[in-house]
N, C-alpha and C positions, 0 to 999 in steps of 0.2 A: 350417178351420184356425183355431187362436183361438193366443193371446197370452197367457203367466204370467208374471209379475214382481213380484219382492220392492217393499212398501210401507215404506220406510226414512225416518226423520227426521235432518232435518239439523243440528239442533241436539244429541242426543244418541246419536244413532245404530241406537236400537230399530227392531225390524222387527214395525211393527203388524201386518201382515198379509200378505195373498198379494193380487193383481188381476187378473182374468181375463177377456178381452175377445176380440171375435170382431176378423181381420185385417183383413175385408176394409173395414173400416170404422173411421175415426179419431175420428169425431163420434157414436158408437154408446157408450150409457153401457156400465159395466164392472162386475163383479162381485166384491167387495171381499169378502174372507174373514178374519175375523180373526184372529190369532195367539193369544189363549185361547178361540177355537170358542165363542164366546157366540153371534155372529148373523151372515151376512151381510147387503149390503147393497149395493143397487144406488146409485152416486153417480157425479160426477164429478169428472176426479180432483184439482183446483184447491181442493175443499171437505173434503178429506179432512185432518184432523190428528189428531198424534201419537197413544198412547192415553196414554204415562207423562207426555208433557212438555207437551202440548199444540201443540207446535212444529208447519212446517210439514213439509211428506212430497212422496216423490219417488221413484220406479220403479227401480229398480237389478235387474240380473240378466235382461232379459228372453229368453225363450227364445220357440221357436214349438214349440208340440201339435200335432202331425199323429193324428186320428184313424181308426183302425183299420180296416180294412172286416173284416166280417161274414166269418168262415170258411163256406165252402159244404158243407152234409153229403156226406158220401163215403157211396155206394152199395157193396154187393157185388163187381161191375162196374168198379169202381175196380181190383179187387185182381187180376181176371183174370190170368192167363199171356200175354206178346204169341204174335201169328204169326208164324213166318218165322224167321231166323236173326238171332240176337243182333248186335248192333255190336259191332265188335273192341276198344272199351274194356271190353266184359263177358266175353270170353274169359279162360280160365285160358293165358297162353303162356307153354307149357311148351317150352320148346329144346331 
């Protein structure tokens, strides 16, 4: 599970960038994306400023990434017909 929040300055309010960090971990450095896609950059986030103003910057917006697992391939076998008689939500009831 990792961590994405806006990189925001306090003094004029630009969003330098994006910062993306794993959860389970608070002292685990962060991955800094910048908002004109020149370079990331691994830092912490106390050393990070502004890019227009120089000011200092501060985390707003955070969300949590839940990554996806892997779809299983579906077999032929998948598709079969069952046995036996259908359950009564798959009947046509006809009155």
């Amino acid at each position: 599970m990792k961590l994405r929040a806006d990189v925001k300055c306090y003094y004029c309010g630009y969003v330098s960038g994006e910062a993306i960090a794993e959860a389970a971990s608070s002292s685990a450095p962060m991955t800094i994306l910048h908002a004109d896609a020149t370079a990331a950059a691994h830092g912490e986030r106390g050393s990070l400023r502004c890019q227009r103003c120089g000011g200092p910057t501060y985390l707003e917006e955070i969300t949590v990434v839940r990554e996806r697992k892997p779809v299983r391939n579906l077999v032929p076998a998948d598709f079969a017909p069952r046995r036996g008689r259908p359950p009564k939500r798959f009947s046509t009831g006809a009155a």
